[in-house]
N, C-alpha and C positions, 0 to 999 in steps of 0.2 A: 344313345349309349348309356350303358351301365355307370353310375356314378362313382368316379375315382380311373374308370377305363376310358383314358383321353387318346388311345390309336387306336387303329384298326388295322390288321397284321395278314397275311398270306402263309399258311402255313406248308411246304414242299417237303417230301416222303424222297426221302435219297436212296438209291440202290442201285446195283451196281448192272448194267448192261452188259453184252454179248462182248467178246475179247473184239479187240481189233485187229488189223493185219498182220501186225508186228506181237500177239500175244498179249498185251497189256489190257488189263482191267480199265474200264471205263466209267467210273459215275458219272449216273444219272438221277435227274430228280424230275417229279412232275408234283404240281400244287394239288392237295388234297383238301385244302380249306381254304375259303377268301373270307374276306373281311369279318374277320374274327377282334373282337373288342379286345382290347389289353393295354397294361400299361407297362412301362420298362423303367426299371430303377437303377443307374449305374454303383457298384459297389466303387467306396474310395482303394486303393492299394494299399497296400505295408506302406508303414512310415520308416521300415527298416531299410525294406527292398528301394525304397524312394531316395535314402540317405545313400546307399551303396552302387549307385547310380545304377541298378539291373533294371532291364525290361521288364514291362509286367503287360501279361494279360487285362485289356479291359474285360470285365465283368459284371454280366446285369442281371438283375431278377426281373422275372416275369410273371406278371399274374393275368389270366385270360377271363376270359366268362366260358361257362359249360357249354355253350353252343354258338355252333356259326352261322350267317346269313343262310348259306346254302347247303351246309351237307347234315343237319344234325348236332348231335354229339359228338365234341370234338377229343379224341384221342392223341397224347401226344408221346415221345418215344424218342429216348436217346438220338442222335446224330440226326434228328429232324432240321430243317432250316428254317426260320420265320424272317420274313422279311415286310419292315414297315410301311403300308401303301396310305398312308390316310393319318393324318393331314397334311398337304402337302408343306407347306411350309415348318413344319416340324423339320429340327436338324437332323433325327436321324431317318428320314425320309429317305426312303432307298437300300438303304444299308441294309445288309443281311448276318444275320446270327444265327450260331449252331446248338442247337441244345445239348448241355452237356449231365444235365440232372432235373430228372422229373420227382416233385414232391407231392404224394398222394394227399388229395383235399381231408379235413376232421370232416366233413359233409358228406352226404350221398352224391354222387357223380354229378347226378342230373341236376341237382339245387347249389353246389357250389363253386368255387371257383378252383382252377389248375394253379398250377405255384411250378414254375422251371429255373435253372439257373443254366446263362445264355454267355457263349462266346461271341465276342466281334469278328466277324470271317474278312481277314484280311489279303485282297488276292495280288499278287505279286504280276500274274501276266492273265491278261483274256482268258488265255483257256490253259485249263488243267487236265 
């Protein structure tokens, strides 16, 4: 691993499948990158939002390496989902996040690292 990138992430391409019986839109994802190095930084919230006792978004930043085990050059793209597979006993093992902002590298593609800022994908019931 690249020093300072302590997981290893799955990265899934979400888009939207064929209607279903009843006419409803359906996402779908399938992984387009595995075990892509990176590490995730939780942002604290407002200390205002925190006193006024509102919900807040967790929110993380993401820094990758330019490439993945298996596909190359990795590409990343609003409403992407990364989800953490590696190490297992890392807390946020498992857990899956939305890309909500990609920040292009000072570097050339290939030599530097991606920078995103990630929602917690919180799911309410099995399936959506």
């Amino acid at each position: 691993m690249t020093a300072g990138l302590n997981l290893k992430v799955k990265v899934w391409r979400m888009n939207e499948d064929d209607d279903d019986v009843v006419g409803g839109a359906m996402i779908t994802g399938s992984a387009v990158y595995f075990n892509v190095n990176a590490s995730l930084t939780p942002r604290r919230p407002s200390q205002i939002m925190l006193e006024q006792g509102l919900e807040t978004d967790a929110i993380y930043d993401m820094t990758t390496s330019a490439r993945s085990d298996t596909r190359g050059y990795v590409t990343l793209f609003e409403r992407d989902e990364v989800e953490v597979v590696h190490p297992q006993g890392h807390p946020l093992y498992g857990l899956r996040f939305r890309i909500i902002g990609v920040q292009p590298s000072k570097r050339r593609p290939r030599y530097g690292h991606q920078h995103a800022t990630l929602s917690r994908i919180r799911e309410s019931r099995s399936q959506q």
